[in-house]
Each structure stands twice: as C-alpha cells, then as structure tokens.
N, C-alpha and C positions, 0 to 999 in steps of 0.2 A: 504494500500500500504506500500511496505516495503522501509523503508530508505538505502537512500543508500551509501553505504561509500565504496569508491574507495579501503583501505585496508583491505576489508572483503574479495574480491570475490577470491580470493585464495586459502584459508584456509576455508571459508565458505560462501558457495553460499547464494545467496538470500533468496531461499526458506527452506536453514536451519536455517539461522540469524532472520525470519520472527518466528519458533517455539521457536526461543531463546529469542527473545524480547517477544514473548506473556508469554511464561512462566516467565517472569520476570516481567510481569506485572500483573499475577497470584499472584505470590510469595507475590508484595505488597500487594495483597487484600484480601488474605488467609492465616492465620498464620498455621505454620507447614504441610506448603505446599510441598510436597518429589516425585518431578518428575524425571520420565525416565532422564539420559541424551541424549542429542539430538547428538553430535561431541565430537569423539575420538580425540585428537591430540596429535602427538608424536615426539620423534627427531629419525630417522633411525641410527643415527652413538652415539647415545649416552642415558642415561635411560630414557629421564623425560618424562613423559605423564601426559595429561588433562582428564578428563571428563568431560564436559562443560554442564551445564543445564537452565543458564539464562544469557539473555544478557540487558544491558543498553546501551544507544547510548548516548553519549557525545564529541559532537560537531565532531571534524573528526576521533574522534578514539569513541570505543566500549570499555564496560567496564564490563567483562565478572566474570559468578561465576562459580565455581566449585569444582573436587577434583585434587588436583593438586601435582605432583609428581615429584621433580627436580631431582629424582635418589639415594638421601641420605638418605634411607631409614626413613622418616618419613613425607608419604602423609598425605597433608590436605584441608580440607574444606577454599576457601579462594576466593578474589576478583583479580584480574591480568587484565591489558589492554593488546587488541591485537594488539597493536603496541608493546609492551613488547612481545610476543610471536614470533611475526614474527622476532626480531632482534634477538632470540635466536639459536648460531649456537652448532652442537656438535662437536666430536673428530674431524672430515673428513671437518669441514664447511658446512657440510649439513643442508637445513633450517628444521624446524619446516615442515611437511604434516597431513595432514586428513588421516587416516585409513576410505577408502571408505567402504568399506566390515563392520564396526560395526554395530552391532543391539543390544540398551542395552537390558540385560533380567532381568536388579533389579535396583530396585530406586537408586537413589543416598546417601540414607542414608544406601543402604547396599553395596553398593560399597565402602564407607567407612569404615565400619567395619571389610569387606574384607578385605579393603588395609590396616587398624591401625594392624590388629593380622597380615598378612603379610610382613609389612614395604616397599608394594610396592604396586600399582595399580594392581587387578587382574581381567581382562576384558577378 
C-alpha cells in the first residue's frame, strides 16, 4: 500500500509516487541502478523542469531524486523535496504541473547526458 501524503496528490498521484518509492527502494538494493523516469514536472510561465525517478517519504513531505533543471543552463543529477517544488512559482505565479502526456524513452543517465551537452533538459 502506498503512503500517503496529503502534498503529493497534485503533482503526483498515488499510483505514480507508488513506482517512485519502489524505484527508490530498488536504487538502495542495487548499485548502478539507471531507471526510466516515472514524472515530468515543469513551470508553464518559466524554464525549470524535473525528471523525477525515485522517491523517499519523510515524515509529511517526500524526498524526491532526479535531473533537475532550474532554467540556468546547467541541469543536474540531485535530491529536492516536494514541498520545495510545489512553492516554486514562475514569471506569471504559475505553480509547478505534471506534463500528463510524458513517456520516458531513455534512462535517466541518458537524459543526463542529453541535458549536460544541451545545458537544458531534453524530453
């Protein structure tokens, strides 16, 4: 059963935070563990995007990995809470949303590589 934390279900539903804690729980039992990501998240009025592919639950917030893109051309590999996510507004005050429509089609270590010779996320 998946935990449930009141500021997930916005940004990500149960049944995607349930493939993010498992892969996260993967991650610790398998070294050089290089999953799909599972949630796209972005700002509509401004650059930064997520690629999120493991999640950890700590206590009322969630404590998420990924590649992570705040717009200034130099995405990275890193940790972020999503209560940090959700307070992020852009140009217009617009929140942080989910890209429904993704479907990763490369691991996460090549979504990296994409994005370092890019200097941006390219999904």
């Amino acid at each position: 059963m998946t935990p449930r934390f009141p500021c997930t279900e916005v940004l990500i539903p149960g049944k995607l935070l349930a493939r993010l804690i498992e892969n996260g729980r993967t991650s610790e039992e398998r070294d050089g563990f290089d999953p799909f990501p599972v949630v796209k998240l972005f700002t509509p009025d401004a650059a930064a995007t997520w690629l999120l592919t493991e999640a950890y639950p700590e206590g009322s917030d969630v404590n998420l990995f990924g590649l992570c893109d705040l717009g200034m051309g130099c995405p990275e590999l890193g940790y972020l809470m999503l209560s940090e996510i959700q307070d992020v507004r852009g140009k217009l005050g617009l929140p942080v949303e989910r890209d429904l429509y993704f479907k990763a089609e490369h691991r996460l270590s090549t979504y990296a590589k994409l994005a370092r010779s890019a200097g941006m996320i390219v999904a």
